[in-house]
PDB file of N, H, CA, C and O in Angstrom:
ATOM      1  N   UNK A   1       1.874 -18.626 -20.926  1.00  0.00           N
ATOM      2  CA  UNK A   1       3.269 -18.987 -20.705  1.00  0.00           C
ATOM      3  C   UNK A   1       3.920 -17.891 -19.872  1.00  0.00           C
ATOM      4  O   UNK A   1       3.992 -16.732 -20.280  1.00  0.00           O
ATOM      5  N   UNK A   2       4.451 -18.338 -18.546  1.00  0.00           N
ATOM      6  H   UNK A   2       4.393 -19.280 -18.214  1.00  0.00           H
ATOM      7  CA  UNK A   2       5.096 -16.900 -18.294  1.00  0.00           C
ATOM      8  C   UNK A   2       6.503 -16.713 -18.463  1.00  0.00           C
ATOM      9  O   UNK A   2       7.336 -17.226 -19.210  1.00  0.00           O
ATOM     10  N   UNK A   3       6.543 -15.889 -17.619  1.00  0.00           N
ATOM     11  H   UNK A   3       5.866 -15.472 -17.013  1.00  0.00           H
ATOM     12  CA  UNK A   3       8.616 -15.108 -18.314  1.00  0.00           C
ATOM     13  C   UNK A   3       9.233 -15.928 -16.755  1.00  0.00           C
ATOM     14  O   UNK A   3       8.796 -16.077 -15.615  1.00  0.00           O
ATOM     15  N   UNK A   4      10.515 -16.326 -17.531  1.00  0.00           N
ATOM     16  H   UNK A   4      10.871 -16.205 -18.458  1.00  0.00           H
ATOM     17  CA  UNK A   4      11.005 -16.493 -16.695  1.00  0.00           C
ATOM     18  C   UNK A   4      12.186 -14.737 -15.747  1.00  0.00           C
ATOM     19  O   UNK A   4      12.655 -13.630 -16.010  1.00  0.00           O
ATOM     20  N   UNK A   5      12.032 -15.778 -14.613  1.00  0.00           N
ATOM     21  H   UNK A   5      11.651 -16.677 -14.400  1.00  0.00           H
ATOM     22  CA  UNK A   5      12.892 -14.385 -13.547  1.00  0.00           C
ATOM     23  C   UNK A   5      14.279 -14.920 -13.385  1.00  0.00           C
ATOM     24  O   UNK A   5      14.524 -16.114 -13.216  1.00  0.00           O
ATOM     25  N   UNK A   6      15.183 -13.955 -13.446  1.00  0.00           N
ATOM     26  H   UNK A   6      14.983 -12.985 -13.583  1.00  0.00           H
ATOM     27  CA  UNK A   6      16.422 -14.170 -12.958  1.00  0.00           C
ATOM     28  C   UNK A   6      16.583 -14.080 -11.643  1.00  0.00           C
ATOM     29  O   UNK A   6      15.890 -13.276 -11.020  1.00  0.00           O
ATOM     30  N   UNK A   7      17.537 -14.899 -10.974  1.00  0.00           N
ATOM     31  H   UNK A   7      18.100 -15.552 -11.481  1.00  0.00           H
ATOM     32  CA  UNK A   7      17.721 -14.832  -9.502  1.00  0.00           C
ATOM     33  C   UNK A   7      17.503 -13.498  -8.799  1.00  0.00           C
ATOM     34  O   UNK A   7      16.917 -13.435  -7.718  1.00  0.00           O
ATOM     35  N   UNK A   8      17.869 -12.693  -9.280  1.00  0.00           N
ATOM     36  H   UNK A   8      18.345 -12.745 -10.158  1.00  0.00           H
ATOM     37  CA  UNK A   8      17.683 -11.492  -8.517  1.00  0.00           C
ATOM     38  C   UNK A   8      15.767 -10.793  -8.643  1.00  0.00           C
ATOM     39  O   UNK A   8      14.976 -10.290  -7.846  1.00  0.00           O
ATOM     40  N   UNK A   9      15.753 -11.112  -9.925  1.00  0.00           N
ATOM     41  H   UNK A   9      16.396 -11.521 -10.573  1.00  0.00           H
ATOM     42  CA  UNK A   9      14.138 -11.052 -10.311  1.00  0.00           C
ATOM     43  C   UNK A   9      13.367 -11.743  -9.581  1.00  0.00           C
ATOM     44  O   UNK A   9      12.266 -11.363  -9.183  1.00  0.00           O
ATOM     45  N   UNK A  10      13.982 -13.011  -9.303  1.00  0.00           N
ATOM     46  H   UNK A  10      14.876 -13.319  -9.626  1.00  0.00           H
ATOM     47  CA  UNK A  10      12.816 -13.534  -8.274  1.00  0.00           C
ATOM     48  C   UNK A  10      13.158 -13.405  -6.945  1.00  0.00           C
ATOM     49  O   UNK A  10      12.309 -13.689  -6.101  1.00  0.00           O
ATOM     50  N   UNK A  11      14.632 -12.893  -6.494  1.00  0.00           N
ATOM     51  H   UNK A  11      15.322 -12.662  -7.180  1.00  0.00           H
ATOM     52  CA  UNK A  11      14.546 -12.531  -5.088  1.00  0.00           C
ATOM     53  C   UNK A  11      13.526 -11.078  -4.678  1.00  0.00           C
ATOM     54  O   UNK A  11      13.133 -10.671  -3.584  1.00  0.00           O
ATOM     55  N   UNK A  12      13.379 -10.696  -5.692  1.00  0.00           N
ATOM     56  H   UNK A  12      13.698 -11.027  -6.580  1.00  0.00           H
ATOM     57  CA  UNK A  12      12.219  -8.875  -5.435  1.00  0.00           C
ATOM     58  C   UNK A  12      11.188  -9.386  -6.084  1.00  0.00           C
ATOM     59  O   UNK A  12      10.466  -8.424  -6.346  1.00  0.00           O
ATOM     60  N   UNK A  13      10.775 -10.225  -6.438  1.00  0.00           N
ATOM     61  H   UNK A  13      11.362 -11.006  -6.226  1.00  0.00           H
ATOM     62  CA  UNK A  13       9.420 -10.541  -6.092  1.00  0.00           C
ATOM     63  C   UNK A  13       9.028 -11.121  -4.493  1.00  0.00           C
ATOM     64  O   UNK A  13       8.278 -10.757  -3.587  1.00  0.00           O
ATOM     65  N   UNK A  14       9.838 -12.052  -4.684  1.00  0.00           N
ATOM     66  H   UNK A  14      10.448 -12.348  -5.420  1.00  0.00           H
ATOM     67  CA  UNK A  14      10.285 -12.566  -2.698  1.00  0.00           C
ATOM     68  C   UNK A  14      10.066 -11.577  -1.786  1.00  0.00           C
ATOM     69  O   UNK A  14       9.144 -11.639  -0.973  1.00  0.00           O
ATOM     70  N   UNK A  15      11.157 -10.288  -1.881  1.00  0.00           N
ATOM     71  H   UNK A  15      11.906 -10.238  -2.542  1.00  0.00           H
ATOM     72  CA  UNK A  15      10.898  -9.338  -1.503  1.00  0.00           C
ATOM     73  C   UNK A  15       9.697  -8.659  -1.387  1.00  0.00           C
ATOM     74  O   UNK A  15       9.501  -8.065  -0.327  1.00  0.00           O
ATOM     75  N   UNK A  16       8.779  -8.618  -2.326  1.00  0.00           N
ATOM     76  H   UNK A  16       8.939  -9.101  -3.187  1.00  0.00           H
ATOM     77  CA  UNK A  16       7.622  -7.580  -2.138  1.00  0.00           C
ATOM     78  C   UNK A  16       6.877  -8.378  -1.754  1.00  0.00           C
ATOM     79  O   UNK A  16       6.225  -7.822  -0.869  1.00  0.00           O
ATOM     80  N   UNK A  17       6.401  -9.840  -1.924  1.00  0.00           N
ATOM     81  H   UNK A  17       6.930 -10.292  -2.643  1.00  0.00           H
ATOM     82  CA  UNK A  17       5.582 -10.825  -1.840  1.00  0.00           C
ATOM     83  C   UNK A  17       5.416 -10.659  -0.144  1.00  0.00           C
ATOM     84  O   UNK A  17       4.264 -10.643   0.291  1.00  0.00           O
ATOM     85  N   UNK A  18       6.608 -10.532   0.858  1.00  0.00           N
ATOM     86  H   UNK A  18       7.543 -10.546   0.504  1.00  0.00           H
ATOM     87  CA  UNK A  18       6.757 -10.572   2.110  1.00  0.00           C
ATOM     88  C   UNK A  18       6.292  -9.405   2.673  1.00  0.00           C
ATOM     89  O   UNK A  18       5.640  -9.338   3.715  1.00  0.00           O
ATOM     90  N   UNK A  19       6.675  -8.376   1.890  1.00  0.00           N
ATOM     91  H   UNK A  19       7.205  -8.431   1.043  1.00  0.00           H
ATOM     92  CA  UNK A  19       5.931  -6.967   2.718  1.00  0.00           C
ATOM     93  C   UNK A  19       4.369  -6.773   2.277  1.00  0.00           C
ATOM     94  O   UNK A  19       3.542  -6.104   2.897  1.00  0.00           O
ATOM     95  N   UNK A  20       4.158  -7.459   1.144  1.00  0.00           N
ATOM     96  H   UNK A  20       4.830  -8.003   0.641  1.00  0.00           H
ATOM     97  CA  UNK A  20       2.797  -6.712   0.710  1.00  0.00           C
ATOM     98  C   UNK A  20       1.522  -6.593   1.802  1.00  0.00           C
ATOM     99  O   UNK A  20       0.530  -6.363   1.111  1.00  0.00           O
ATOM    100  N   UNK A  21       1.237  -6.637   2.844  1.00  0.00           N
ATOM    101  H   UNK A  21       2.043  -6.823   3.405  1.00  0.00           H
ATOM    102  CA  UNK A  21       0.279  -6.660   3.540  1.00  0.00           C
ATOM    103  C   UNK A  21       0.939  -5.074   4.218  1.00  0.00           C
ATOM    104  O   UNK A  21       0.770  -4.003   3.634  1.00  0.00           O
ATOM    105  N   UNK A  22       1.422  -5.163   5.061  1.00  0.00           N
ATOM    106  H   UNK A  22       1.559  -6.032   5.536  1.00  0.00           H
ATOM    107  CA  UNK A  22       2.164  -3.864   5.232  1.00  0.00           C
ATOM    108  C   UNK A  22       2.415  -2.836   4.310  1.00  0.00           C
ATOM    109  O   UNK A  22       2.354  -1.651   4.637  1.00  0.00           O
ATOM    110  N   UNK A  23       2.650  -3.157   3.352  1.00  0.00           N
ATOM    111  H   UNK A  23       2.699  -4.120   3.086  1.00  0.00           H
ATOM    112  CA  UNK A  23       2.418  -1.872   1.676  1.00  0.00           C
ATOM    113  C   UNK A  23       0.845  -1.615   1.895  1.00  0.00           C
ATOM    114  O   UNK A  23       0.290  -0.518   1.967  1.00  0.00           O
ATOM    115  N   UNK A  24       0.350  -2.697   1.971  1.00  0.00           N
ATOM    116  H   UNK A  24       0.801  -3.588   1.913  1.00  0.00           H
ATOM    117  CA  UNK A  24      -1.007  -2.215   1.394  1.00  0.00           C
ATOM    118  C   UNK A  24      -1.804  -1.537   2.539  1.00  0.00           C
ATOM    119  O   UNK A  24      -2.619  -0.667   2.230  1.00  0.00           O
ATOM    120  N   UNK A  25      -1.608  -1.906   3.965  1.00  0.00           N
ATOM    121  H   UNK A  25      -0.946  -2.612   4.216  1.00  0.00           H
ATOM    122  CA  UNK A  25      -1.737  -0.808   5.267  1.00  0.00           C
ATOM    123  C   UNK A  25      -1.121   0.718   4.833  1.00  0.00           C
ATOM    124  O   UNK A  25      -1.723   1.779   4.998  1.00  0.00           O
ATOM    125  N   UNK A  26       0.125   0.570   4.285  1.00  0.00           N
ATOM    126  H   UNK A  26       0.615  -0.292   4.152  1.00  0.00           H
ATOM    127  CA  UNK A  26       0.437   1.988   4.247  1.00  0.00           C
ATOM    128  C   UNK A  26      -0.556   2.304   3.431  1.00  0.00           C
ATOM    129  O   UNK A  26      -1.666   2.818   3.571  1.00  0.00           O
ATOM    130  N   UNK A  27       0.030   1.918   2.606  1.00  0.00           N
ATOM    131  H   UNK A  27       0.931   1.500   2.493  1.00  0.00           H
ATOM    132  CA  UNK A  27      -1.533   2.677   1.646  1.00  0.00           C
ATOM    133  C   UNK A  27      -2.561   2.940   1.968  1.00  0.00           C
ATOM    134  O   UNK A  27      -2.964   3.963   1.414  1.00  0.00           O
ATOM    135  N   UNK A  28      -3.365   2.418   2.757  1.00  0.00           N
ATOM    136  H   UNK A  28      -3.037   1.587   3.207  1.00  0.00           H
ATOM    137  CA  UNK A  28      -4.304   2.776   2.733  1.00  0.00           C
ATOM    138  C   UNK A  28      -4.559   4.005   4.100  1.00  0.00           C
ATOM    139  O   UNK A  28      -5.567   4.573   4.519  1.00  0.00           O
ATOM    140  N   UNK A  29      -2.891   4.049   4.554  1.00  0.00           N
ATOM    141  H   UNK A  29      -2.072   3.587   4.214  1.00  0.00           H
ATOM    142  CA  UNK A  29      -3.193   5.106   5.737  1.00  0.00           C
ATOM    143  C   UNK A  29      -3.138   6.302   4.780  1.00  0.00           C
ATOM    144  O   UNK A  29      -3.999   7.154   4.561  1.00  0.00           O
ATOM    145  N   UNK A  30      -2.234   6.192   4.402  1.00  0.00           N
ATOM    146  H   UNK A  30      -1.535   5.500   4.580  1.00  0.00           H
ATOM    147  CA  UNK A  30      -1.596   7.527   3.281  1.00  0.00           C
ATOM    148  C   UNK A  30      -2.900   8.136   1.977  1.00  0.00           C
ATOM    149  O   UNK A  30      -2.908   9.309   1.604  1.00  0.00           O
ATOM    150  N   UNK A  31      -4.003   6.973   1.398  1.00  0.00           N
ATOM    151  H   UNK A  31      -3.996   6.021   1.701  1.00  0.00           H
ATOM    152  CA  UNK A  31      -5.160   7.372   0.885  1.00  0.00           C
ATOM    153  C   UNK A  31      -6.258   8.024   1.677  1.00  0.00           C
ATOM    154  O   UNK A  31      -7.102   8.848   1.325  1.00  0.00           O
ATOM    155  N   UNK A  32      -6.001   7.361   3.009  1.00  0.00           N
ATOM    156  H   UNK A  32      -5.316   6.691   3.295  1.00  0.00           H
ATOM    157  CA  UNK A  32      -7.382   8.074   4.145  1.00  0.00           C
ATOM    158  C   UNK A  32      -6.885   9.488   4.927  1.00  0.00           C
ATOM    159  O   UNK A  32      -7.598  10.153   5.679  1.00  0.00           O
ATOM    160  N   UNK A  33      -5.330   9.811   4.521  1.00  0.00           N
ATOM    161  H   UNK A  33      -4.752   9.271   3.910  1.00  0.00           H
ATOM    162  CA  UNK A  33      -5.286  11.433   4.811  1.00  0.00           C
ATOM    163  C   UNK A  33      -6.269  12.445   3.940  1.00  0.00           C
ATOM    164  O   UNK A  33      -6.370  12.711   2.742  1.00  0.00           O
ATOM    165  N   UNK A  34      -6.897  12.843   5.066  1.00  0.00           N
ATOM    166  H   UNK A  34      -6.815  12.626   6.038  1.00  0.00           H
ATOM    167  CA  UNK A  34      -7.822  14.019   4.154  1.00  0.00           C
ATOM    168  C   UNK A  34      -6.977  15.534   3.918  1.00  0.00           C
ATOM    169  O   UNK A  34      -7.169  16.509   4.645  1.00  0.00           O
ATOM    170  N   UNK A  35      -6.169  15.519   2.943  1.00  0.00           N
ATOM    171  H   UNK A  35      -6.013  14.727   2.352  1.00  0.00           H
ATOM    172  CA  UNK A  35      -5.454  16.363   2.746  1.00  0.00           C
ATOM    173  C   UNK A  35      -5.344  16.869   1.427  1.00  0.00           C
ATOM    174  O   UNK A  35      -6.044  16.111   0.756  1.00  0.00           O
ATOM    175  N   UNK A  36      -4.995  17.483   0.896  1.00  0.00           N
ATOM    176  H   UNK A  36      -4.426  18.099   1.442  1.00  0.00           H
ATOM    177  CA  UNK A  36      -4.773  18.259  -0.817  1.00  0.00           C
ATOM    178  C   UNK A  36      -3.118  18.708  -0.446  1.00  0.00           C
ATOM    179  O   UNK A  36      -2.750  19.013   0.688  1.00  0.00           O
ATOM    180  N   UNK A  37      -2.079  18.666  -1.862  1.00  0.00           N
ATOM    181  H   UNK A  37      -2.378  18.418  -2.783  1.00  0.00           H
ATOM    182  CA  UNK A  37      -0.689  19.292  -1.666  1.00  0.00           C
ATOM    183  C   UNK A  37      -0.830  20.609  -1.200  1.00  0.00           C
ATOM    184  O   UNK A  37       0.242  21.166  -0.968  1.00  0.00           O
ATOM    185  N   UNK A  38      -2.311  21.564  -0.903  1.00  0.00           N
ATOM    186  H   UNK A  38      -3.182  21.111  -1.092  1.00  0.00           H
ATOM    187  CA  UNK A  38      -1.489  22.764  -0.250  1.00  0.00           C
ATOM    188  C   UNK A  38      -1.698  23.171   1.042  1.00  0.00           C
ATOM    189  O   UNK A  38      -1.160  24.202   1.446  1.00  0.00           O
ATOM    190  N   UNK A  39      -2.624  22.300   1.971  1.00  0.00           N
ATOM    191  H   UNK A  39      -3.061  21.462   1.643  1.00  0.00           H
ATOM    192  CA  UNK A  39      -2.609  21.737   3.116  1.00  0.00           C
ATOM    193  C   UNK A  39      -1.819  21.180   4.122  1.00  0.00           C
ATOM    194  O   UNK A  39      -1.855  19.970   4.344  1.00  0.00           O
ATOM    195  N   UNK A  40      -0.881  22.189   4.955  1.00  0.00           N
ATOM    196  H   UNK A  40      -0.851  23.172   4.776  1.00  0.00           H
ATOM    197  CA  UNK A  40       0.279  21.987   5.210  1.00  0.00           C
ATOM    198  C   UNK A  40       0.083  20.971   6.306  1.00  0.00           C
ATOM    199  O   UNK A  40       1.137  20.356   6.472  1.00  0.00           O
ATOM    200  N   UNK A  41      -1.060  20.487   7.272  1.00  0.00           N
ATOM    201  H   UNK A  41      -1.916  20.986   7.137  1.00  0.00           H
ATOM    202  CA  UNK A  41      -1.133  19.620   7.901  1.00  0.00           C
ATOM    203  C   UNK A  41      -1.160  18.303   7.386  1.00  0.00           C
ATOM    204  O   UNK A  41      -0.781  17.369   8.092  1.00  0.00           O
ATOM    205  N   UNK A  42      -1.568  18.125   6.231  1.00  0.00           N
ATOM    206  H   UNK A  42      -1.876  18.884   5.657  1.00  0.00           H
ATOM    207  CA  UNK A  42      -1.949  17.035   5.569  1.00  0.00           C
ATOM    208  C   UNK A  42      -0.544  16.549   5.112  1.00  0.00           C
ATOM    209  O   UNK A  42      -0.085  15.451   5.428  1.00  0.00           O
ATOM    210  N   UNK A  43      -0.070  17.226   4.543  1.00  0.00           N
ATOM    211  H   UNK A  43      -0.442  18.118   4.286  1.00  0.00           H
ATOM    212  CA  UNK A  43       1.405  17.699   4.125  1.00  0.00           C
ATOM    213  C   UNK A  43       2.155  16.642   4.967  1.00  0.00           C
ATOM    214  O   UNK A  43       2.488  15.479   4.741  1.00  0.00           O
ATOM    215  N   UNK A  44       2.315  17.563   6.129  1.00  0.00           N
ATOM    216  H   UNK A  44       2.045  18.508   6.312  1.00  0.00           H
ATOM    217  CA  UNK A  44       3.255  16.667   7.501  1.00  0.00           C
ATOM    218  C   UNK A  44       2.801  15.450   7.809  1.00  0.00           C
ATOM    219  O   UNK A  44       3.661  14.625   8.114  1.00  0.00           O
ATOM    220  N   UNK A  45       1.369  15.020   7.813  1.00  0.00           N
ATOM    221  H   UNK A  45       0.670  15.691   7.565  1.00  0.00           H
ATOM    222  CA  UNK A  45       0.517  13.827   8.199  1.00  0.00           C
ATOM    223  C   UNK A  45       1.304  12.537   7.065  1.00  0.00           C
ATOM    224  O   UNK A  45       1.659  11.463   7.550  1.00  0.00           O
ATOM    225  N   UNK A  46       1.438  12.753   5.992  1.00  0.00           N
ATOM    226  H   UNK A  46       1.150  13.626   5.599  1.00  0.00           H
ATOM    227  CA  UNK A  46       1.792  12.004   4.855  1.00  0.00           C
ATOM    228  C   UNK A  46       3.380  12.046   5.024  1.00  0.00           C
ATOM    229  O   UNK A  46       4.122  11.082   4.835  1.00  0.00           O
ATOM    230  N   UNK A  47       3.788  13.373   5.427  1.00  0.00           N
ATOM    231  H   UNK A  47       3.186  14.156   5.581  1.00  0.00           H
ATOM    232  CA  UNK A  47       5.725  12.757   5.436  1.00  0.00           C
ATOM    233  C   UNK A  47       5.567  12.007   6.919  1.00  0.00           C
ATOM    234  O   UNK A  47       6.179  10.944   7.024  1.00  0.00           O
ATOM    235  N   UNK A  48       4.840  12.440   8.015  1.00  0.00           N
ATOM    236  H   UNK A  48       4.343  13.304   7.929  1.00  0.00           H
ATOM    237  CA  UNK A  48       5.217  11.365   9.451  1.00  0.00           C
ATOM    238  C   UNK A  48       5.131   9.933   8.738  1.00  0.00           C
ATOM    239  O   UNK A  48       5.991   9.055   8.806  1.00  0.00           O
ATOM    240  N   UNK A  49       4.146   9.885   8.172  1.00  0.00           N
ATOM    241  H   UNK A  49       3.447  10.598   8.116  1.00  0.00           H
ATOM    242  CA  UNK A  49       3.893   8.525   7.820  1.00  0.00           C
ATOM    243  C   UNK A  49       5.406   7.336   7.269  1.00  0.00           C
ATOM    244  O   UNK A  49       6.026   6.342   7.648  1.00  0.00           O
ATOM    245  N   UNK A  50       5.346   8.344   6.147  1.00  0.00           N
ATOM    246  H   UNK A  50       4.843   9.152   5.840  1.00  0.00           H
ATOM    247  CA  UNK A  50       6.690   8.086   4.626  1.00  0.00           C
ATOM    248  C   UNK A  50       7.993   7.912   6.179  1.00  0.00           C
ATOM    249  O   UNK A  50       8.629   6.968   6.647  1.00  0.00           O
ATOM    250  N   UNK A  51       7.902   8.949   6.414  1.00  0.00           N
ATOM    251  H   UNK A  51       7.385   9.716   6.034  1.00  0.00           H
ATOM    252  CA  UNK A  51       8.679   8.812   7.262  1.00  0.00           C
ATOM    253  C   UNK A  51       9.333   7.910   8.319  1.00  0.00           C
ATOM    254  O   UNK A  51      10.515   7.728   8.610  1.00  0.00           O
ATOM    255  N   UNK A  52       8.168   7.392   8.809  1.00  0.00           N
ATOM    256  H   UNK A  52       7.207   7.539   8.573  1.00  0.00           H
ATOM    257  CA  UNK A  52       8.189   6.654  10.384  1.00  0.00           C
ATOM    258  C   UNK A  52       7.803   4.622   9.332  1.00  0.00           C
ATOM    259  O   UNK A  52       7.417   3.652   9.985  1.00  0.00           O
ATOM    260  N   UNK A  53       7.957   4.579   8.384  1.00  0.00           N
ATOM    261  H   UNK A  53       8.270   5.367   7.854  1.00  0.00           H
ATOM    262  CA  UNK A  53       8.079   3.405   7.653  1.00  0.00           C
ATOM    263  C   UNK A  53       8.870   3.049   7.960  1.00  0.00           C
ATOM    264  O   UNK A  53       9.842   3.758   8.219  1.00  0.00           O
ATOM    265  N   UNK A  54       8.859   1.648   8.103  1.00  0.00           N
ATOM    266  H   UNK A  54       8.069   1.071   7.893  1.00  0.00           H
ATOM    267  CA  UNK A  54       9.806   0.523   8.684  1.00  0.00           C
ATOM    268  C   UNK A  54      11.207   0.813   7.684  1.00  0.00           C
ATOM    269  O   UNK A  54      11.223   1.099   6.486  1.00  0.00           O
ATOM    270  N   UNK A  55      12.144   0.665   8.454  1.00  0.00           N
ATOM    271  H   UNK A  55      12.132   0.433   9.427  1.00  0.00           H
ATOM    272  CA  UNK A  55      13.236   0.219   7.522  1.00  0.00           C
ATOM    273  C   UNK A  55      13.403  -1.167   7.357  1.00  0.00           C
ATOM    274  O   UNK A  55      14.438  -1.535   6.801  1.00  0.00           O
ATOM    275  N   UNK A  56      12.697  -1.895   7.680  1.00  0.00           N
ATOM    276  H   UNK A  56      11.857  -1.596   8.132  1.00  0.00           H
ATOM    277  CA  UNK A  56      12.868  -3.546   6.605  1.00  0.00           C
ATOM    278  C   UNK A  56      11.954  -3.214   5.830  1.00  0.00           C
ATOM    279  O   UNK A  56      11.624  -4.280   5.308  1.00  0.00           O
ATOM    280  N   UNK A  57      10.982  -1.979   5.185  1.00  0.00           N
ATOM    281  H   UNK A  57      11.249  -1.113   5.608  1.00  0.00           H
ATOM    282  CA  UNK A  57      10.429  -2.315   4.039  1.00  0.00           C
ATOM    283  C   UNK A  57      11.275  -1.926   2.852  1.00  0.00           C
ATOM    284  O   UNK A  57      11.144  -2.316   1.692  1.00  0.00           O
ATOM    285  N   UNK A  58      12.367  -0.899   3.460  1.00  0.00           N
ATOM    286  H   UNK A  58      12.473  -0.582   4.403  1.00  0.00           H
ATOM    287  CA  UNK A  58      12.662   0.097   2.510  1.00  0.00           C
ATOM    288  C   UNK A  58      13.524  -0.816   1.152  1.00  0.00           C
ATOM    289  O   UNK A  58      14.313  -1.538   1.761  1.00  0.00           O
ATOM    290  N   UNK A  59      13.641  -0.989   0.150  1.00  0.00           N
ATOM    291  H   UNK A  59      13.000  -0.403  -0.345  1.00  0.00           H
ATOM    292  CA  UNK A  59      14.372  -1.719  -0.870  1.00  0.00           C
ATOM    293  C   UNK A  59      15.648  -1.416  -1.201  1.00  0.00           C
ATOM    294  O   UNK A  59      15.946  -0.651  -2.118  1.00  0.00           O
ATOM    295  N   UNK A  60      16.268  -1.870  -0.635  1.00  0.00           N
ATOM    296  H   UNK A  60      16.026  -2.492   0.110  1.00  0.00           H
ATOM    297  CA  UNK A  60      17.703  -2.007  -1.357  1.00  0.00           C
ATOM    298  C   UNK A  60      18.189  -1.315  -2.269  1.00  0.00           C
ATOM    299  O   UNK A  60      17.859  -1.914  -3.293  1.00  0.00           O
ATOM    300  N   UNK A  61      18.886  -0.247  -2.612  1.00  0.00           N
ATOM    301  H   UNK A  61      19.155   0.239  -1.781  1.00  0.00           H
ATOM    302  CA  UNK A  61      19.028   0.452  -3.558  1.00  0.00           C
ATOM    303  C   UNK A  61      20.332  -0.662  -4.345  1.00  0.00           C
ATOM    304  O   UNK A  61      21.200  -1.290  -3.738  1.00  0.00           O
ATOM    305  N   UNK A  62      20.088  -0.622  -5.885  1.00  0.00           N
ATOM    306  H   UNK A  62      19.383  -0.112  -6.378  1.00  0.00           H
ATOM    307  CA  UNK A  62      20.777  -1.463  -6.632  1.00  0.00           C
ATOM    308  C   UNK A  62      21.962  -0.848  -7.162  1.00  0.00           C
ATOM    309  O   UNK A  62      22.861  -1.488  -7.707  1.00  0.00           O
ATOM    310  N   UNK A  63      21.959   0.698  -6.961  1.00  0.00           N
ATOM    311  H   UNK A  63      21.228   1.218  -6.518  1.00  0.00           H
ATOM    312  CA  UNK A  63      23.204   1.508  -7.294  1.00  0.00           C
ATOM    313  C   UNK A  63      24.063   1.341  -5.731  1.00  0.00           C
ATOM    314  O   UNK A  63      23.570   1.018  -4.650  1.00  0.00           O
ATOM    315  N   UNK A  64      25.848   1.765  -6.128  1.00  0.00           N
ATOM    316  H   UNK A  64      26.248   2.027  -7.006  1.00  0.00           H
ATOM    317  CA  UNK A  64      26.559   1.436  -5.188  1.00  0.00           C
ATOM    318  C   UNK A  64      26.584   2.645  -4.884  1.00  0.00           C
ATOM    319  O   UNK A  64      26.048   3.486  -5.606  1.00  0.00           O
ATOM    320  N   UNK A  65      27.267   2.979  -3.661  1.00  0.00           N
ATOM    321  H   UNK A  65      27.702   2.295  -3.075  1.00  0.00           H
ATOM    322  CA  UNK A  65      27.533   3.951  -2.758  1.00  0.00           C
ATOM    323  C   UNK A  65      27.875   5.135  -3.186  1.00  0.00           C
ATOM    324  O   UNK A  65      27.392   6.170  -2.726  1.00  0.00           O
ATOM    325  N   UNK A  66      28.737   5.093  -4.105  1.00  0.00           N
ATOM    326  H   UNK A  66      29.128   4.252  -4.479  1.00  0.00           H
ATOM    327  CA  UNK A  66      29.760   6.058  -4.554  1.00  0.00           C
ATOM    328  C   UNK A  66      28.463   6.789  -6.115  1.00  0.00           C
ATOM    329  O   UNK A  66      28.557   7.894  -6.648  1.00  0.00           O
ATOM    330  N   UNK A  67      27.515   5.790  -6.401  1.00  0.00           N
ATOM    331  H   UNK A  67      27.439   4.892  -5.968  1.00  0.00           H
ATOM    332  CA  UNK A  67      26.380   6.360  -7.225  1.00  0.00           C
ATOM    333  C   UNK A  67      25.766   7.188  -6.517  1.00  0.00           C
ATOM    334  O   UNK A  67      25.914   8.380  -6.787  1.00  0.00           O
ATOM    335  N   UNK A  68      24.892   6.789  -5.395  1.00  0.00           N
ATOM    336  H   UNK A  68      24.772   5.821  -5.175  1.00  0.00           H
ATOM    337  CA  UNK A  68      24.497   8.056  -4.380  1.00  0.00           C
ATOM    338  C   UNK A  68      25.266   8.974  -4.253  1.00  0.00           C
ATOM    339  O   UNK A  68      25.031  10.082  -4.736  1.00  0.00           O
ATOM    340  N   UNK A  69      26.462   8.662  -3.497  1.00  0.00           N
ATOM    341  H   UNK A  69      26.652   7.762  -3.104  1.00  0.00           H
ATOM    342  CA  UNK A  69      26.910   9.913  -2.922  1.00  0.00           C
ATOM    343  C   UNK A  69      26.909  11.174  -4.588  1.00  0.00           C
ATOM    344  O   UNK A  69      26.465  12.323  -4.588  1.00  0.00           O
ATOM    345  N   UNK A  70      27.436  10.563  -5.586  1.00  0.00           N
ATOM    346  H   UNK A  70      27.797   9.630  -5.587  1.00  0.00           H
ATOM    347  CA  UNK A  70      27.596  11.359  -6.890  1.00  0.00           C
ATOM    348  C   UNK A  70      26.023  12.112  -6.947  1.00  0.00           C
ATOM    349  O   UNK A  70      25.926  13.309  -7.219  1.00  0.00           O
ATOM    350  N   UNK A  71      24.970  11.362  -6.692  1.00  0.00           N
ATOM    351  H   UNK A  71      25.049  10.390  -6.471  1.00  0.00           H
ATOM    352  CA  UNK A  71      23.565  12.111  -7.041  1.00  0.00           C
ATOM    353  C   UNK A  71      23.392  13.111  -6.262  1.00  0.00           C
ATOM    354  O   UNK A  71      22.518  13.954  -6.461  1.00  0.00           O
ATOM    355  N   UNK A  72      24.202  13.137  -5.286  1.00  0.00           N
ATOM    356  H   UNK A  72      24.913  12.452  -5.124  1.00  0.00           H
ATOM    357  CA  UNK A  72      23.793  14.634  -4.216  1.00  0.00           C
ATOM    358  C   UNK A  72      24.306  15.789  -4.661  1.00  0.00           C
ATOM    359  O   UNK A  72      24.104  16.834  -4.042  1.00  0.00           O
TER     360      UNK A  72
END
């Protein structure tokens, strides 16, 4: 039996359902860096990556504006 999703529950499944091929490329660029955390090339190789990610993958943050700005 499964659970049901609320509209928003099933719009982020929607959501991930659409990127997952692209998640799973990143991934697997970001697993084939031959790097360790004290490897400062490897280091940079993994933030270009994080980095240079699409912004249509990035998710929607569910907190409002004024929540961010407070977390800084």
């Amino acid at each position: 039996m499964g659970v049901a999703l609320s509209d928003r529950g099933a719009d982020t499944v929607r959501w991930l359902e659409a990127r997952e091929a692209a998640m799973l490329a990143l991934l697997a660029v970001l697993v084939n860096i031959d790097s360790n955390s004290y490897e400062e090339a490897g280091v940079d190789a993994v933030a270009a990556r994080i980095g240079g990610f699409s912004p249509s993958m990035v998710c929607p943050s569910p907190r409002s504006r004024s929540q961010d700005t407070a977390m800084r």
